[in-house]
N, C-alpha and C positions, 0 to 999 in steps of 0.2 A: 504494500500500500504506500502511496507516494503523499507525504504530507503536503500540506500545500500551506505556503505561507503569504497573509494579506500582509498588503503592504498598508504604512500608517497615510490616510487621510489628507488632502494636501488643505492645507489651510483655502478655505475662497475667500476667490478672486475679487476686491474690491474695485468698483466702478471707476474710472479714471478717463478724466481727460486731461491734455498739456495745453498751456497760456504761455506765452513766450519762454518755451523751454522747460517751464516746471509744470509738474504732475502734482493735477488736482483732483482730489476725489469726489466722486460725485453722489455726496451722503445727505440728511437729514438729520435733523438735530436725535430726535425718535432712535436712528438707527446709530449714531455716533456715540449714545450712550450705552446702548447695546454692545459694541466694539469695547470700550472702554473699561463695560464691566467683565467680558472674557477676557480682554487681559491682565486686569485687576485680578479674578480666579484661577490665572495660568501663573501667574508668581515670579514671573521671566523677567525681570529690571533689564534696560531699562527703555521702554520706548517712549516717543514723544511725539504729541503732535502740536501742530503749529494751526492756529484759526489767520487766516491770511487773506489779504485783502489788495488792492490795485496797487497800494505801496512797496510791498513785501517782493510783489512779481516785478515792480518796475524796478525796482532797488536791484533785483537779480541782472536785468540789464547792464547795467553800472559795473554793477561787481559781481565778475561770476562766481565768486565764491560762497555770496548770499544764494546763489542757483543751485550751489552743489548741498550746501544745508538744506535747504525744503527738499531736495530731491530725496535727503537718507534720512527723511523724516517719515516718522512708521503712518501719518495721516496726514493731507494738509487740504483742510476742509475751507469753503469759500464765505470768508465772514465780510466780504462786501458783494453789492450786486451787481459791481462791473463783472466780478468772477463770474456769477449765477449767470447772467446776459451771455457770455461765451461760453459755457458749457450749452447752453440748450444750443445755442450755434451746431456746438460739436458733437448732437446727436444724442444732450442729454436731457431735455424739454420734462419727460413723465416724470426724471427725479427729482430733478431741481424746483421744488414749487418756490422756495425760499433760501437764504443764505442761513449760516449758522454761524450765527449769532452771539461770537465768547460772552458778552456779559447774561446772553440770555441761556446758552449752554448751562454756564457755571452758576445759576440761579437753577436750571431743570435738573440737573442731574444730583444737585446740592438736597433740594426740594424730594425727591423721586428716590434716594438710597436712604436719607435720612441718617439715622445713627450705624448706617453697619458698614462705613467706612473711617479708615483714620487717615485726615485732613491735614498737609503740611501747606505753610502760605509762603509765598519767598517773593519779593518785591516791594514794589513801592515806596512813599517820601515814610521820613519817620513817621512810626503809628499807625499808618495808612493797614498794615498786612496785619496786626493788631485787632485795630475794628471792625476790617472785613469778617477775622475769625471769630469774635462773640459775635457780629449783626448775626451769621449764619448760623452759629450756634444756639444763639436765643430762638431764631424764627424754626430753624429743622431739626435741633437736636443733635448735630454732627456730633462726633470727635475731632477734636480739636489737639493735634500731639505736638504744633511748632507753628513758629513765625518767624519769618527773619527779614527785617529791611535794611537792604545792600546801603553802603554809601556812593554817593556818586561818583565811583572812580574803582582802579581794579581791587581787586584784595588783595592784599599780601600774602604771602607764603603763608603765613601763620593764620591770618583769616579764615584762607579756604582751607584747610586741614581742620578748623574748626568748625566749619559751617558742614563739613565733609561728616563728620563726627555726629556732629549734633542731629543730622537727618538720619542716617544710618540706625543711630542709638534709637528714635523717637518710633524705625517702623513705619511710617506712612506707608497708605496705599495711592494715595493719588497727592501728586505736587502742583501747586497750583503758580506761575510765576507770571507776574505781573510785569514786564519789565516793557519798550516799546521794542516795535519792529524794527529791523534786524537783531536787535539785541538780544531780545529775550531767545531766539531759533538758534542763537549762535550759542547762548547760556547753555539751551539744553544740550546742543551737539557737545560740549566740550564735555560736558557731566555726564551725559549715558553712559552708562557702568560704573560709576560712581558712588551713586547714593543709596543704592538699595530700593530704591521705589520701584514699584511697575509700570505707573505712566505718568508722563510729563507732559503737563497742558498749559501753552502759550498763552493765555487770555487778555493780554496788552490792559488796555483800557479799562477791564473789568474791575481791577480791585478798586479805582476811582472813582465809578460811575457808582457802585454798590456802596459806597462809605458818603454818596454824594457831595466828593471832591471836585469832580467833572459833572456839566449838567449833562444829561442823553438830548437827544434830539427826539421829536414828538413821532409816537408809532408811524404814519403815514408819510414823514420823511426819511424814514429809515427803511419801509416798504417800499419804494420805489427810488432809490438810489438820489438822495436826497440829502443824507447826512452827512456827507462830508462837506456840502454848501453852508448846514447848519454849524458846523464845529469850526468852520474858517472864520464863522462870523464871533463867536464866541472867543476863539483863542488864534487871532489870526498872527499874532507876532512870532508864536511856534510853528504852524502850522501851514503858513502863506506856502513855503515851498513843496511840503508832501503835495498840494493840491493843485497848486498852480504851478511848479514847475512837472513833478512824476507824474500827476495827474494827467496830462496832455501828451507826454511823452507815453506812456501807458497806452492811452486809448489811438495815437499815433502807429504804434508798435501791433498793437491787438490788430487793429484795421488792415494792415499789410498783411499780417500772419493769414488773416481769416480770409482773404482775397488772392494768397497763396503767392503774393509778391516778395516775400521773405520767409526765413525760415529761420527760427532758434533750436537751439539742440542744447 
């Protein structure tokens, strides 16, 4: 009798389309928490994903090295709706009904596990990763096992061996890092295998809008690709160039691509 041996399962295939060069998946907030929590029960440290938006991809232009981070990024979901607008382009219309959303991810799936995850915060201005971790705690019950707000500059040698420590020791299942685009994708790339976490989730703007440090932009600006006209108005002395220089360059770039007059790889 000739044994027969199955072979293991290959993990599926996540939906993907590419925007100038980088591979974007094409999920739903629904299904990205579903993802998040198999690999939260797979125990495998450390994957990351990045919530990414017309800046992140245009910035990849500039610098490819910002290209080559999203690309070894375990998910990079489309938290603006220039992203959404080119995926359905590229044949992905039935998934895409909506962008996903970091501050509204990081409120659903906060909201939706409740207490049976442990919660580490890493980002933002003092205090800021602080009061994100009671708001959420008070409102869902988390576990709350760390906080840490970086200063604006690298760490030192001795810093990060201690910040290295302090995650490790604390256990977390999901890290939450608040830092801006490119920085925070470049935070995690360097940290994968590092901390001990399973997943690593980019949410930029989240820990600000959630501590209501940053005001949001009104639901119907944000549904219809609106909010970054909203946020220029608000904070245009940071902001003037994300949108008014990458911004144009961006949908410059997209346009060629999707009319097959250029090609990024």
């Amino acid at each position: 009798m000739i044994a027969t041996v199955q072979s293991e399962a290959k993990p599926k295939a996540i939906p993907s389309f590419k925007v100038l060069g980088v591979r974007v998946h094409a999920l739903q907030i629904p299904e990205t928490v579903a993802q998040v929590e198999e690999w939260i029960g797979q125990r495998q440290p450390e994957r990351f994903v990045s919530f990414s938006g017309m800046h992140g991809v245009s910035e990849s232009i500039r610098d490819g090295s910002i290209r080559e981070v999203l690309n070894s990024a375990d998910l990079v979901v489309p938290d603006g709706m220039s992203l959404v607008w080119v995926g359905r382009r590229r044949g992905q219309a039935q998934r895409l009904k909506r962008r996903v959303y970091g501050p509204e991810f990081m409120e659903t799936f906060i909201r939706e596990t409740g207490s049976r995850y442990r919660h580490y915060f890493y980002g933002g201005a003092p205090g800021v990763a602080d009061r994100l971790a009671e708001k959420m705690q008070r409102l869902y019950g988390i576990q709350v096992v760390g906080t840490y707000c970086p200063p604006f500059r690298p760490l030192t040698e001795e810093e990060e061996a201690d910040l290295q420590g302090r995650v490790r020791m604390a256990s977390a299942d999901v890290l939450w890092v608040g830092l801006s685009t490119p920085k925070q994708e470049r935070w995690m790339h360097a940290h994968r295998g590092r901390l001990g976490v399973p997943v690593l989730l980019g949410v930029g703007a989240a820990f600000d809008f959630h501590t209501g440090g940053v005001q949001q932009a009104p639901s119907w600006m944000q549904e219809n690709g609106l909010e970054w006209f909203f946020r220029l108005l608000v904070d245009p002395r940071r902001l003037w160039r994300r949108y008014l220089v990458s911004g144009p360059r961006f949908a410059w770039n997209a346009s060629l691509e999707l009319l097959n007059l250029r090609k990024f790889t």
